[in-house]
LOLUM-194802 format. One record per residue (C-alpha): x, z, y; residue in three letters. Coordinates in steps of 0.1 Angstrom, whole numbers, padded with zeros to 4 digits. Layout:
BEGIN
@px X	pz Z	py Y	type ALA $
...
END
This chain:
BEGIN
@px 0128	pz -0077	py 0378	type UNK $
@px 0123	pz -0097	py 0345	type UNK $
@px 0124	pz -0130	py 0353	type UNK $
@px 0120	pz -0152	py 0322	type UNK $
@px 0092	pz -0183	py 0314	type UNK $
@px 0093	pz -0172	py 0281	type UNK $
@px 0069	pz -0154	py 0261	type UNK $
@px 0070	pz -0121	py 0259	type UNK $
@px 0055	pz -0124	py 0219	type UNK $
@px 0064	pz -0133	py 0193	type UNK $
@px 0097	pz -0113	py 0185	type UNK $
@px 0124	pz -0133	py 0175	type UNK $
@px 0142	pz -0123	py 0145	type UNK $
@px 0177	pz -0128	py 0138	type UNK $
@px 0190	pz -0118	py 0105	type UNK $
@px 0173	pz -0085	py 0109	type UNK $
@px 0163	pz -0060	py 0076	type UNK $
@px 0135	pz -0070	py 0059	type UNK $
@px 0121	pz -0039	py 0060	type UNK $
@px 0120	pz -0042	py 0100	type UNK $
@px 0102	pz -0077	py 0094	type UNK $
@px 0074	pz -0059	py 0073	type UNK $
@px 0068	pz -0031	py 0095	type UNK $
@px 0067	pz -0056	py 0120	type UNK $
@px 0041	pz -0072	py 0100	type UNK $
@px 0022	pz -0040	py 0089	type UNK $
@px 0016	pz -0033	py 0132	type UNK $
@px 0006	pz -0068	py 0137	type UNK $
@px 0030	pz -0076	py 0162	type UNK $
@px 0041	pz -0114	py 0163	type UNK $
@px 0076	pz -0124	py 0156	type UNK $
@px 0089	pz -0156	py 0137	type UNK $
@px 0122	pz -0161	py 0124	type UNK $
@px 0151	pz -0175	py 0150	type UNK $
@px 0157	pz -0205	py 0130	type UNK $
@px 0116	pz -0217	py 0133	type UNK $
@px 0118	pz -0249	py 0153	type UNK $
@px 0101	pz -0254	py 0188	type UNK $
@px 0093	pz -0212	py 0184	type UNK $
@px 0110	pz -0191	py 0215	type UNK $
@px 0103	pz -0158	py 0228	type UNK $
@px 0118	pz -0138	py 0253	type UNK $
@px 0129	pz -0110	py 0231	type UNK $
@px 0157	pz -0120	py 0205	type UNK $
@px 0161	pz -0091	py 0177	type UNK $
@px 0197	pz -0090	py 0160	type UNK $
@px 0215	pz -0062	py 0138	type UNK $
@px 0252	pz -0059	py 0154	type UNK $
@px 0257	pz -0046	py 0114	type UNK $
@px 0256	pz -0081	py 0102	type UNK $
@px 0275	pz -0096	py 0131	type UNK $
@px 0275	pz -0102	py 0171	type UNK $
@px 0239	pz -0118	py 0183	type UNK $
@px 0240	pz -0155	py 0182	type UNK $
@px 0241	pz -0171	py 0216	type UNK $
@px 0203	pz -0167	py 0231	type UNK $
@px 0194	pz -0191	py 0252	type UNK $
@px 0194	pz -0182	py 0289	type UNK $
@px 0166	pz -0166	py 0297	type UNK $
@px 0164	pz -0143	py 0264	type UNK $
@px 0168	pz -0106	py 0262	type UNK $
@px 0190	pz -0098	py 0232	type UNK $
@px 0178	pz -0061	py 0217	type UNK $
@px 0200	pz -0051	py 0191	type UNK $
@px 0178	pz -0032	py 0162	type UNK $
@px 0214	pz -0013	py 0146	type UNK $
@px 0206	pz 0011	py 0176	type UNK $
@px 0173	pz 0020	py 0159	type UNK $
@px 0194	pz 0038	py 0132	type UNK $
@px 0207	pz 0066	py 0155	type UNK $
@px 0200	pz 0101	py 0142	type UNK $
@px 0196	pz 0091	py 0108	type UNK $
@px 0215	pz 0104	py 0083	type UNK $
@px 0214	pz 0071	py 0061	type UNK $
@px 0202	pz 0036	py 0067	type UNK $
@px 0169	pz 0040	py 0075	type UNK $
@px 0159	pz 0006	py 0064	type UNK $
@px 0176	pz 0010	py 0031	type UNK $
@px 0157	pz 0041	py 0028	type UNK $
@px 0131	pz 0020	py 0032	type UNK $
@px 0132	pz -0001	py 0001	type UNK $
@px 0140	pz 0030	py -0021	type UNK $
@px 0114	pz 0031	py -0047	type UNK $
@px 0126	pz 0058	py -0062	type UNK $
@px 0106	pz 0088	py -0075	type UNK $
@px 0105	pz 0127	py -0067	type UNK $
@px 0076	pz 0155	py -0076	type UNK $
@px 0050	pz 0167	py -0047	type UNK $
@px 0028	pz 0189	py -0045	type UNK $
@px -0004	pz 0194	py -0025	type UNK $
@px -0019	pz 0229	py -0024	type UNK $
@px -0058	pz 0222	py -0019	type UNK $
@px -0081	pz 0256	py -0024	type UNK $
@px -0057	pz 0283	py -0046	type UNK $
@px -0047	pz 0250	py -0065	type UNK $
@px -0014	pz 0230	py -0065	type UNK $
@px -0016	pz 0196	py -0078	type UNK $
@px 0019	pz 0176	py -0082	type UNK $
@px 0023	pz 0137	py -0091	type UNK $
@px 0054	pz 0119	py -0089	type UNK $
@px 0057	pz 0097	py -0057	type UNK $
@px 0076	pz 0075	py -0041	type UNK $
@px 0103	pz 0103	py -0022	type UNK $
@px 0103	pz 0080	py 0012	type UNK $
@px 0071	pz 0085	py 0034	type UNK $
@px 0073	pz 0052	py 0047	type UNK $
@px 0042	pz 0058	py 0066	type UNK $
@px 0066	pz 0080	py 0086	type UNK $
@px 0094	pz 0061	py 0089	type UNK $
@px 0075	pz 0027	py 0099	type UNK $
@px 0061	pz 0053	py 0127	type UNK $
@px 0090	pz 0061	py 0137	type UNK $
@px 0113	pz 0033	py 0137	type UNK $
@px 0085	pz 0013	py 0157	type UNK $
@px 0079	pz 0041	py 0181	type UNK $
@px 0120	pz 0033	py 0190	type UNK $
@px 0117	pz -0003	py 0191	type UNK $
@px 0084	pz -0005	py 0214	type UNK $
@px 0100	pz 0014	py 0240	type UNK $
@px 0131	pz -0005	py 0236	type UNK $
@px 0110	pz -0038	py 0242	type UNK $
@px 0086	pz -0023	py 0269	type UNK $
@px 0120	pz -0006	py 0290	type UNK $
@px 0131	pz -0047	py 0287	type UNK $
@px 0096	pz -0060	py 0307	type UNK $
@px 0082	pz -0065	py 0271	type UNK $
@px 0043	pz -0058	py 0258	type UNK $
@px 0038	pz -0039	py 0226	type UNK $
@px 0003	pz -0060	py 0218	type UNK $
@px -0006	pz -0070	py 0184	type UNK $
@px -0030	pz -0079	py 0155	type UNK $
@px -0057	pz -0055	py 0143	type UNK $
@px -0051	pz -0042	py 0107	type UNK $
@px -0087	pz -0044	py 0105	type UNK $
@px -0115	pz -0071	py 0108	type UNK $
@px -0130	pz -0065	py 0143	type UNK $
@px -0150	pz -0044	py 0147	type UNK $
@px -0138	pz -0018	py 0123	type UNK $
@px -0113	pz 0013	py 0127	type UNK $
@px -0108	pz 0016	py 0088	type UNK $
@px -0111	pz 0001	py 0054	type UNK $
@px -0124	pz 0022	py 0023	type UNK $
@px -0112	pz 0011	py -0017	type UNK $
@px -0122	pz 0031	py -0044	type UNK $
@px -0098	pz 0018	py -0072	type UNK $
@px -0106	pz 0029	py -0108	type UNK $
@px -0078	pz 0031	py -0135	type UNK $
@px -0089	pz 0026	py -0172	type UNK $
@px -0067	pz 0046	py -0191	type UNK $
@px -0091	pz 0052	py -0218	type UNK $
@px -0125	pz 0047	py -0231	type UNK $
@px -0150	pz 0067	py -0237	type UNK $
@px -0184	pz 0051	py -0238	type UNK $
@px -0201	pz 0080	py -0225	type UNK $
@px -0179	pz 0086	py -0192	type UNK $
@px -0180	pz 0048	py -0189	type UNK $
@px -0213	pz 0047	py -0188	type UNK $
@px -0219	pz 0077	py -0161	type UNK $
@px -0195	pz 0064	py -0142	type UNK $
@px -0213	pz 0026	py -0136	type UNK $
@px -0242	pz 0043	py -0127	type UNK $
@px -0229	pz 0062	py -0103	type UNK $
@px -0212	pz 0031	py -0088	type UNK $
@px -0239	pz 0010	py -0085	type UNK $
@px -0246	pz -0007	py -0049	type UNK $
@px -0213	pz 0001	py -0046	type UNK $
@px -0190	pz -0023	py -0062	type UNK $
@px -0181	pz -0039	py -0029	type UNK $
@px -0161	pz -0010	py -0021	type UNK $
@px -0143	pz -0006	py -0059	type UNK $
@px -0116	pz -0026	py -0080	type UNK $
@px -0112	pz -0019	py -0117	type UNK $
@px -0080	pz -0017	py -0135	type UNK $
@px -0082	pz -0025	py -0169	type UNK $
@px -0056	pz -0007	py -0198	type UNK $
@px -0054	pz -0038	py -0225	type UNK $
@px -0049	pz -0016	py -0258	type UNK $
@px -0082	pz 0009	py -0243	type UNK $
@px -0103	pz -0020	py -0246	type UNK $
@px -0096	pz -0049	py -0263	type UNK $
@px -0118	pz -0040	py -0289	type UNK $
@px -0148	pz -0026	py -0261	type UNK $
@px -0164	pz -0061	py -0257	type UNK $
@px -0197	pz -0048	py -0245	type UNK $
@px -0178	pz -0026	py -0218	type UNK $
@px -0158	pz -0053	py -0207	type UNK $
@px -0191	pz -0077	py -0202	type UNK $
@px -0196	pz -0047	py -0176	type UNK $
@px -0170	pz -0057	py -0154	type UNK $
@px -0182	pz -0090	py -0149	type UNK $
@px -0180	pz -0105	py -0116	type UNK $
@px -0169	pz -0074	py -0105	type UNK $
@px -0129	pz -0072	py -0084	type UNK $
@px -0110	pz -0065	py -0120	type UNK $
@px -0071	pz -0064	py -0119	type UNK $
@px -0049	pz -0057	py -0152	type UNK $
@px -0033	pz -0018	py -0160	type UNK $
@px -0014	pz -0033	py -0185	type UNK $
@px -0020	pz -0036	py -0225	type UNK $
@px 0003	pz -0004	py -0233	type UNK $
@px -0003	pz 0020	py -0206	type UNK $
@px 0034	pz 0024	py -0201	type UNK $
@px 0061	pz 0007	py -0174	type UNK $
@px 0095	pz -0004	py -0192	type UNK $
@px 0129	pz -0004	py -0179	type UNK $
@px 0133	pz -0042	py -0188	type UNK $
@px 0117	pz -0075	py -0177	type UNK $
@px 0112	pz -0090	py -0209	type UNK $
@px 0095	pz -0055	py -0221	type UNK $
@px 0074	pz -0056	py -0185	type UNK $
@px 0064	pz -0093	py -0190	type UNK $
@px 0054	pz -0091	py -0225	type UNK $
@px 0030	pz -0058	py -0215	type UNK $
@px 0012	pz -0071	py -0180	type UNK $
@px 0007	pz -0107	py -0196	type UNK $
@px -0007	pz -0091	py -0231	type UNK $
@px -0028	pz -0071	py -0207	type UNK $
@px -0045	pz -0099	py -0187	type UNK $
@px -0050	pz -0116	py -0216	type UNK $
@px -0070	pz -0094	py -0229	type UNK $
@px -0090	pz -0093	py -0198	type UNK $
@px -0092	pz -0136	py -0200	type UNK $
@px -0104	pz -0134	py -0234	type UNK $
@px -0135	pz -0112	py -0225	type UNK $
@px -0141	pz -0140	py -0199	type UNK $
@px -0133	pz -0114	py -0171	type UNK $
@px -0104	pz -0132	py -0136	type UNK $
@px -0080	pz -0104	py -0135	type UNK $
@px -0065	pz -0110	py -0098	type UNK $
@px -0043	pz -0075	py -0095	type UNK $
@px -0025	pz -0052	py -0112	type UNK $
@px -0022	pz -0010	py -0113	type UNK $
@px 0011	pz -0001	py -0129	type UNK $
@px 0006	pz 0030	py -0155	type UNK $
@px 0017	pz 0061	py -0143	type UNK $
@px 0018	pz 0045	py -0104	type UNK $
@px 0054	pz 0037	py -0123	type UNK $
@px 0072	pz 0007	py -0102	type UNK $
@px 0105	pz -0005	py -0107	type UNK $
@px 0124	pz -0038	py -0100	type UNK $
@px 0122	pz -0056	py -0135	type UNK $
@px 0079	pz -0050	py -0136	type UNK $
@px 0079	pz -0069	py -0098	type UNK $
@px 0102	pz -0091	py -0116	type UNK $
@px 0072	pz -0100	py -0141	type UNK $
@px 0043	pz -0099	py -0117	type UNK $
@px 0064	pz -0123	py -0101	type UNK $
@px 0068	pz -0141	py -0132	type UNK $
@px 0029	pz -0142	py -0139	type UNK $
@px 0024	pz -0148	py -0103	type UNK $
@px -0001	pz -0120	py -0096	type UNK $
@px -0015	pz -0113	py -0059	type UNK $
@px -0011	pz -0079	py -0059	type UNK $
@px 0002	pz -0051	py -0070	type UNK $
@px -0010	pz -0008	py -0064	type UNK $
@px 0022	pz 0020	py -0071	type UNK $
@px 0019	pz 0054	py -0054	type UNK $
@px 0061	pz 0052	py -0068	type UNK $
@px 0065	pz 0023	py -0046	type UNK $
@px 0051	pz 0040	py -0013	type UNK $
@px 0012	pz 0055	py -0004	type UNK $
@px -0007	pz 0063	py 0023	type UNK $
@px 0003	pz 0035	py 0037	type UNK $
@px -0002	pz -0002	py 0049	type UNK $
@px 0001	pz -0035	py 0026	type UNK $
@px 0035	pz -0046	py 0028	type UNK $
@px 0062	pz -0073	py 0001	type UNK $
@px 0089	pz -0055	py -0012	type UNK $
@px 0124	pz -0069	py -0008	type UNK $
@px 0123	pz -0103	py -0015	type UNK $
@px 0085	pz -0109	py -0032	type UNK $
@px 0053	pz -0123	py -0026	type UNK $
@px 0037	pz -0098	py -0040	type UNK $
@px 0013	pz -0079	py -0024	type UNK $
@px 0016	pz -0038	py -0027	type UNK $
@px -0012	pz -0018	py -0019	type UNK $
@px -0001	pz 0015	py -0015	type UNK $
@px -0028	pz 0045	py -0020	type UNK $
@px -0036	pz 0083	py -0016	type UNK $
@px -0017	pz 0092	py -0047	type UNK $
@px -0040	pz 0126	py -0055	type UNK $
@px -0065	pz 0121	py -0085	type UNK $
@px -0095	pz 0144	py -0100	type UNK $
@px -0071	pz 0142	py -0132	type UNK $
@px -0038	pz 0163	py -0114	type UNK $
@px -0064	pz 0191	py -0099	type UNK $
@px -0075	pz 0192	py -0133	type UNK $
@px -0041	pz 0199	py -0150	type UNK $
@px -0030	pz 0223	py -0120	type UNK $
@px -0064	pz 0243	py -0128	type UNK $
@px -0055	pz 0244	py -0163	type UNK $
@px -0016	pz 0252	py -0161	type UNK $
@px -0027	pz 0281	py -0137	type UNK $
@px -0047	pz 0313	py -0148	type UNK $
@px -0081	pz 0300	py -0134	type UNK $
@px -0087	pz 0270	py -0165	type UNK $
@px -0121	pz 0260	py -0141	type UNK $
@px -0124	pz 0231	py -0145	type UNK $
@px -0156	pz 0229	py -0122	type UNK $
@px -0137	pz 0242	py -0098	type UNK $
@px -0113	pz 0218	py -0097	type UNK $
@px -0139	pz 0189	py -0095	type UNK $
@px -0152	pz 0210	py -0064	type UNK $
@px -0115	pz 0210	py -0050	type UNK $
@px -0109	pz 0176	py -0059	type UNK $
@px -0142	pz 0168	py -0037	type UNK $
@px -0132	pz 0194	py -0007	type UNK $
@px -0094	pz 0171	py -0006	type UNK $
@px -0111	pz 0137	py -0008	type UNK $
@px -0137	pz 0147	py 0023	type UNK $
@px -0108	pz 0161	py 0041	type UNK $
@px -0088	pz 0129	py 0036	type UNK $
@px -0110	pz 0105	py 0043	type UNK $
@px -0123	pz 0124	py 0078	type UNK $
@px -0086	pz 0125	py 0086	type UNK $
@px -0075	pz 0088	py 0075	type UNK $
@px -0113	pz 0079	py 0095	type UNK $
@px -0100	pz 0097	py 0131	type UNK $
@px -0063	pz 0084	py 0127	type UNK $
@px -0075	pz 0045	py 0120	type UNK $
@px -0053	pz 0042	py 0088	type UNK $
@px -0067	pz 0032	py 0059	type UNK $
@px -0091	pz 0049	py 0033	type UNK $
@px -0073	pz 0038	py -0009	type UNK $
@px -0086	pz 0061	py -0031	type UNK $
@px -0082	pz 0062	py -0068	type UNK $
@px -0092	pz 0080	py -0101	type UNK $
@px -0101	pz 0076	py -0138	type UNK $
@px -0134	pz 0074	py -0157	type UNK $
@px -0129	pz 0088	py -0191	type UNK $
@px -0126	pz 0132	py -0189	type UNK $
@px -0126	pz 0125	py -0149	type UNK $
@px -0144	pz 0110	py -0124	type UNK $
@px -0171	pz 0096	py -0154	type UNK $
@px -0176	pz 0137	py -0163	type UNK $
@px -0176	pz 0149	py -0129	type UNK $
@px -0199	pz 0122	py -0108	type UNK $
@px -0203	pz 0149	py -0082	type UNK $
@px -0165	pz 0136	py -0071	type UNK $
@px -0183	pz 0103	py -0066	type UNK $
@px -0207	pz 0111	py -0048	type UNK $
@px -0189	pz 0136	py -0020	type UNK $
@px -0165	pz 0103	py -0020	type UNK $
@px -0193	pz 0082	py -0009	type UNK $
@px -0210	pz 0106	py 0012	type UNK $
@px -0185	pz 0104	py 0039	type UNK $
@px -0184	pz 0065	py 0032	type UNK $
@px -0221	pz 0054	py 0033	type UNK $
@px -0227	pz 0067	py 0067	type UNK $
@px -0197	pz 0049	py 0086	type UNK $
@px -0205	pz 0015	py 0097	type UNK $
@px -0172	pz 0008	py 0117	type UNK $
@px -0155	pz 0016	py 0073	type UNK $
@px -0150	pz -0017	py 0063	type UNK $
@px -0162	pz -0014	py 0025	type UNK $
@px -0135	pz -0038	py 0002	type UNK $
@px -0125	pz -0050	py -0027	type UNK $
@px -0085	pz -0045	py -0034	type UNK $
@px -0086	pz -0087	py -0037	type UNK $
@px -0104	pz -0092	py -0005	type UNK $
@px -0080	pz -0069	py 0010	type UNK $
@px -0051	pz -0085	py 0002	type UNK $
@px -0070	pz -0120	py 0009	type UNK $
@px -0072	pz -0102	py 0046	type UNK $
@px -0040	pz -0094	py 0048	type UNK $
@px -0022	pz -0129	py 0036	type UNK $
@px -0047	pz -0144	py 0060	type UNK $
@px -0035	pz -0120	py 0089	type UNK $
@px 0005	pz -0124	py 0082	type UNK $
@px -0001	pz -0159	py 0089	type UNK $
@px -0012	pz -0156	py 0121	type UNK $
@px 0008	pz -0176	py 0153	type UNK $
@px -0006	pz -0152	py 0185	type UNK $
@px 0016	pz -0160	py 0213	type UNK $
@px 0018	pz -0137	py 0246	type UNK $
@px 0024	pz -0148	py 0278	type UNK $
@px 0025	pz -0133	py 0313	type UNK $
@px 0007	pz -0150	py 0342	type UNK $
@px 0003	pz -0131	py 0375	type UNK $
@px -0018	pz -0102	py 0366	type UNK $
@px -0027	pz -0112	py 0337	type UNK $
@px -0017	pz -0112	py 0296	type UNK $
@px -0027	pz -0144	py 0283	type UNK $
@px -0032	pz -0147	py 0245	type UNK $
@px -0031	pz -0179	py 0226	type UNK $
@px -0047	pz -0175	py 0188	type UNK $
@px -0038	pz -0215	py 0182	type UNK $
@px -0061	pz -0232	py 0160	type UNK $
@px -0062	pz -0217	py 0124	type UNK $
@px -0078	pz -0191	py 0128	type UNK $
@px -0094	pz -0170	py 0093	type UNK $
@px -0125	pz -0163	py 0082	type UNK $
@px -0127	pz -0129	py 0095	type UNK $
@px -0131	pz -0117	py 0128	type UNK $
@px -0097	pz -0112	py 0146	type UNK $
@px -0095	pz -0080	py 0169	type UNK $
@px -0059	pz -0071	py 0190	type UNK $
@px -0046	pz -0040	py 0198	type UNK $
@px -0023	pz -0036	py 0234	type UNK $
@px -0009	pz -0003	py 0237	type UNK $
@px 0000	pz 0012	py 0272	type UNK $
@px 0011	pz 0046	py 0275	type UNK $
@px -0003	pz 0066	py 0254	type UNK $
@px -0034	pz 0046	py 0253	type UNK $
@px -0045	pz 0016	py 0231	type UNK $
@px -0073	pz -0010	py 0242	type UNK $
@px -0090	pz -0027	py 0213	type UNK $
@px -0107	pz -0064	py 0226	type UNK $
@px -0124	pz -0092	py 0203	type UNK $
@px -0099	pz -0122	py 0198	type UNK $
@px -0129	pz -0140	py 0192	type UNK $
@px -0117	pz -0175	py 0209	type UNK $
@px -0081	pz -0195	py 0211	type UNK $
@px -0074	pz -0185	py 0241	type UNK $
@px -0081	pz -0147	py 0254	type UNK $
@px -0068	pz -0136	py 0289	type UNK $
@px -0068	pz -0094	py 0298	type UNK $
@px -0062	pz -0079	py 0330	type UNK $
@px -0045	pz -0048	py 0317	type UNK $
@px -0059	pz -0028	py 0348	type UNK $
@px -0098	pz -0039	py 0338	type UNK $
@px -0099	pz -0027	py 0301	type UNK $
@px -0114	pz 0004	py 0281	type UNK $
@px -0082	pz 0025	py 0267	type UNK $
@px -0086	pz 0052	py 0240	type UNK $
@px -0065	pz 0080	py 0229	type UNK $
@px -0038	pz 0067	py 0203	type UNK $
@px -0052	pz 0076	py 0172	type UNK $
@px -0029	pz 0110	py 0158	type UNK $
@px -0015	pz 0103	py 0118	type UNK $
@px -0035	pz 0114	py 0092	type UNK $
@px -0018	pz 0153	py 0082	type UNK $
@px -0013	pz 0152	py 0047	type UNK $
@px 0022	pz 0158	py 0042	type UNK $
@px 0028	pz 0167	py 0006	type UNK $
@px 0056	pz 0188	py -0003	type UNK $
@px 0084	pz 0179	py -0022	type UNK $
@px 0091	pz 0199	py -0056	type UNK $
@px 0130	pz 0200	py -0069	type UNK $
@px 0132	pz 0198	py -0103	type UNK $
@px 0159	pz 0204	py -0126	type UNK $
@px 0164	pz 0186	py -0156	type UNK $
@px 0180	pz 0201	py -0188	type UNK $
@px 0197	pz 0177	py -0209	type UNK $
@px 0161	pz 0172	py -0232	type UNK $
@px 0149	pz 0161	py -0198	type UNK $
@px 0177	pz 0138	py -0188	type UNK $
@px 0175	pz 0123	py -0223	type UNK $
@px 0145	pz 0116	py -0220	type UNK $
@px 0149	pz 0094	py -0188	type UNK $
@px 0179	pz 0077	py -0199	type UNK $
@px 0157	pz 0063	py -0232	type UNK $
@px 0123	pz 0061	py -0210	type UNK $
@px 0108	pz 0081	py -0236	type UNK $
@px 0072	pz 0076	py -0246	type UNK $
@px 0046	pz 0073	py -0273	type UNK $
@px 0026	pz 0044	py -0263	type UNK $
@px 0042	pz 0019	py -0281	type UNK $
@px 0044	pz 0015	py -0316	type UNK $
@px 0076	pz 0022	py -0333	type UNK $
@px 0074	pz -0015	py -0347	type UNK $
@px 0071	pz -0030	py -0312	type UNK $
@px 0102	pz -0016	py -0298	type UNK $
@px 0125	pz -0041	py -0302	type UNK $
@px 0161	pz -0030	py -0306	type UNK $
@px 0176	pz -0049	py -0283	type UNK $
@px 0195	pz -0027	py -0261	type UNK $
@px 0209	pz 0008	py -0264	type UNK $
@px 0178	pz 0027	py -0251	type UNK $
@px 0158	pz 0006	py -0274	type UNK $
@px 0176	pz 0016	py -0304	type UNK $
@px 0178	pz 0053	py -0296	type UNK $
@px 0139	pz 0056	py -0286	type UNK $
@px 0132	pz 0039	py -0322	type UNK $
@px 0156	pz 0064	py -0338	type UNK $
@px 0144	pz 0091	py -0325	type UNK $
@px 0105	pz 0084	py -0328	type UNK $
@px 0111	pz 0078	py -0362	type UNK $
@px 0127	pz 0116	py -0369	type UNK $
@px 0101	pz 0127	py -0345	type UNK $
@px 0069	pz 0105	py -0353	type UNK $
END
């Protein structure tokens, strides 16, 4: 019925959304670019948008990916490079923390898009089979990642104890100003996975502003002798001119709940740069909800804080998507250890959690994009070809059927499956924490505010005047110091 000597992976793309090529990526299924030489596949993916397909070659199945944007009231893949931000709010225990988020769940609408296009591959005689996002034999990955706002020696120092044995699972992101002058702190994070939070713990509007505050902020870090490797944006604040400056100061990777969360690794538009997205809830917003409210507990709120971290990570666990977490030390997670420990609690017992570092992570990840598996179909049988670089880590595949998924070892080159002869599980459900969105309405004070990216972290004498919000933030700070 499809008769083609072809392979039925990898994809092949032509001129198709970026965003399609990085879910693509995030589900591990194969495809290479049309214009890779000595590549084919059976399956050639064009976007009618940007023109008729190409002439495939004879035995190709043209599958046109504009038809994936039925029902949608805008493009979804535009949608899908929107970074910017709206208010949600979770409501965990009487309380109602909000943070300001990236407004596309992309985790959604990667779901969804690639639900549409693996039926419209499978209805052609295709396989939906691809790499593991995880090392075989793991169903998860667990990152605690620590943001360093502040210091406070005290908090600093309960929270190190409480992380001890338990750095391989932790990355530290380090706020220049807070500690430039905490040497002794700083000697603390050596050879531990430390990334940069910036040197004022603010995100510009600007590149050159952007530029000047990441590299001032790693510096920092390389004076105290310490290899900052990632970077945490202030606020979870992203924006096109701070990727800019990353870029710049070629750093790995990147983590911005305002560029997406709860979701897998991915490269925004255009960039090498790694973001990691993660759960975007904190100890620090159940702290503020319990004190804007009438309740001011702020035990309570630790205990809440706990309750939603144990629920997320049990959910995340059963639904194979990944386990980011985040917090603060100083008036946070360094007062309230308990938090810790409930975190690792549900951690510590799960051997099938792979326990990383935000570096190793993203070394995983590289390593995985790079991968060449091709798919063939011989008789009964799939036949998988891994080639010859292969990465450190242990490669597992996942071939869905049905509602079912088999997960196998890719353990040599070459791996055939007889699709009848495998164990299938259940397809793992998504994770059900769906945050709600909050309207806001600005008044004017509120949309001046935005329009001069308002904020007190910068001395008055380091705002250069150089533009129009420049000179209106410096006015204003100085009638209002």
């Amino acid at each position: 019925m499809f008769p083609s000597n072809l392979p039925l992976l990898p994809l092949i793309l032509d001129d198709v959304p970026w965003g399609l090529r990085q879910m693509l990526v995030q589900e591990g299924i194969p495809a290479v670019s049309r214009d890779r030489r000595g590549v084919h596949g059976r399956f050639l993916l064009f976007d009618s948008r940007n023109g008729p397909c190409r002439r495939p070659l004879p035995s190709q199945t043209a599958i046109d990916v504009n038809r994936l944007r039925t029902g949608f009231d805008s493009d979804p893949f535009v949608e899908w490079n929107d970074s910017q931000t709206s208010r949600f709010q979770w409501r965990v225990r009487g309380l109602t923390p909000t943070e300001e988020v990236c407004r596309v769940d992309k985790r959604k609408l990667r779901r969804l898009l690639m639900a549409r296009l693996r039926r419209m591959v499978e209805r052609r005689g295709g396989v939906w089979l691809g790499i593991s996002p995880y090392p075989f034999p793991y169903r998860s990955a667990f990152n605690l990642r620590i943001d360093y706002d502040q210091y406070d020696a005290s908090d600093f120092d309960r929270l190190h104890k409480a992380l001890e044995e338990r750095q391989d699972a932790v990355s530290h992101f380090v706020n220049g100003a807070a500690y430039e002058s905490q040497g002794e702190a700083l000697a603390r994070l050596f050879g531990l996975d430390v990334g940069s939070h910036g040197y004022r713990h603010h995100t510009y509007q600007t590149f050159e502003e952007n530029l000047r505050n990441v590299a001032r902020g790693i510096q920092v870090l390389e004076e105290a002798r310490l290899v900052p490797v990632g970077f945490s944006a202030p606020h979870g604040r992203f924006n096109k001119t701070l990727l800019a400056a990353l870029e710049q100061l070629e750093v790995s990777h990147s983590s911005e709940f305002a560029a997406a969360y709860d979701e897998l690794p991915f490269l925004p538009v255009g960039s090498g740069v790694l973001q990691i997205p993660v759960h975007p809830v904190c100890l620090g917003i159940f702290l503020e909800a319990a004190r804007a409210g009438d309740r001011h507990d702020d035990k309570a709120a630790a205990a809440a804080t706990a309750a939603h971290f144990r629920s997320v990570i049990r959910a995340k666990y059963a639904a194979r998507e990944p386990i980011f977490l985040y917090g603060h030390p100083t008036g946070r997670l360094g007062r309230y250890p308990q938090v810790l420990e409930s975190i690792f609690g549900e951690i510590d017992g799960r051997s099938d959690v792979w326990r990383v570092t935000m570096s190793k992570w993203a070394a995983w990840w590289h390593a995985r994009s790079r991968l060449r598996i091709t798919v063939t179909r011989e008789g009964d049988y799939l036949v998988v070809d891994a080639g010859h670089d292969r990465p450190e880590f242990r490669l597992g595949i996942e071939y869905h059927r049905k509602n079912k998924v088999a997960r196998l070892p890719l353990d040599r080159n070459t791996l055939r499956i007889l699709p009848e002869s495998i164990p299938y599980e259940s397809t793992a459900e998504q994770s059900p924490f769906q945050p709600v969105r909050v309207d806001q309405t600005h008044g004017l004070r509120g949309r001046v505010r935005r329009w001069i990216d308002w904020e007190r972290e910068t001395p008055i004498d380091e705002i250069a005047p150089t533009n129009w919000r420049n000179l209106a933030k410096r006015t204003l700070r100085t009638l209002w110091p």
